[in-house]
C-alpha positions in Angstrom: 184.0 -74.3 -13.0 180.9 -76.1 -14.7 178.4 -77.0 -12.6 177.1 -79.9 -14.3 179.6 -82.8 -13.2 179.2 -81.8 -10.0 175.7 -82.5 -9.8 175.7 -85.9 -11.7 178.5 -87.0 -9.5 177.0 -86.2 -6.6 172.9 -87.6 -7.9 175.1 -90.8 -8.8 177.0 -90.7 -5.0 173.5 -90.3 -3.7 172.5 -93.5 -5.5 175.5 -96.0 -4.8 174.4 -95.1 -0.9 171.1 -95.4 -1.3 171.9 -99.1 -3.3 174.6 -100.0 -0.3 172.1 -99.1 2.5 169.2 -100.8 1.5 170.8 -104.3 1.3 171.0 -104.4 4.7 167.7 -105.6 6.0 168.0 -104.3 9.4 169.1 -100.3 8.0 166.2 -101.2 5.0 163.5 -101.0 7.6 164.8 -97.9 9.9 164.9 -96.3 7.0 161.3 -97.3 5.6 160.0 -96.6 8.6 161.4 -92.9 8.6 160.0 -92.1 5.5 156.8 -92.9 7.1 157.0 -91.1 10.1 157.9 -88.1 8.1 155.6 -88.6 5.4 153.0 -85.7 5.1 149.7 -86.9 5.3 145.9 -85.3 5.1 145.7 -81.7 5.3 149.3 -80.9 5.8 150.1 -82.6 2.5 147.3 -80.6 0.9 149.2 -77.3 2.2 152.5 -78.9 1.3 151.3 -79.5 -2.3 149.9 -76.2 -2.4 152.9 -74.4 -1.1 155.4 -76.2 -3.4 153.0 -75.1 -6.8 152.7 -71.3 -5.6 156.3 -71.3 -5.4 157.1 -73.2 -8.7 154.4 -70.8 -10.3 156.3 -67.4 -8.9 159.5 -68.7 -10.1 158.2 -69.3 -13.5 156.9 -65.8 -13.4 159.7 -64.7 -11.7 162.2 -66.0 -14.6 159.6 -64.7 -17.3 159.5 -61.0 -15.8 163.6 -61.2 -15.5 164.4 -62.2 -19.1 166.3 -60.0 -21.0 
């Protein structure tokens, strides 16, 4: 089975609750205020940034190594 429907019908799922949660002002700012509190700041986010473009950078190596 394709993959592809799957994954825009979820990513538009995903949406529609994003749309329906943040009308509520009360469920707006709980969730405004968890993004914060999770939110990487200073050196973490540094690492974070880091980390993410090492990985990116071995994958792209990774699929350039494994092509046939």
């Amino acid at each position: 089975m394709r993959r592809l429907p799957w994954i825009l019908i979820l990513a538009t799922l995903s949406i529609v609750l994003t749309i329906i949660v943040s009308r509520d002002p009360k469920r707006a700012e709980r969730l405004s205020e968890m993004y914060r509190s999770v939110a990487f700041t200073g050196e973490t986010r540094e690492m974070v940034i880091m980390l993410l473009a090492l990985g990116i950078g071995a994958f792209i190596v990774y699929l350039t190594v494994t092509r046939r």
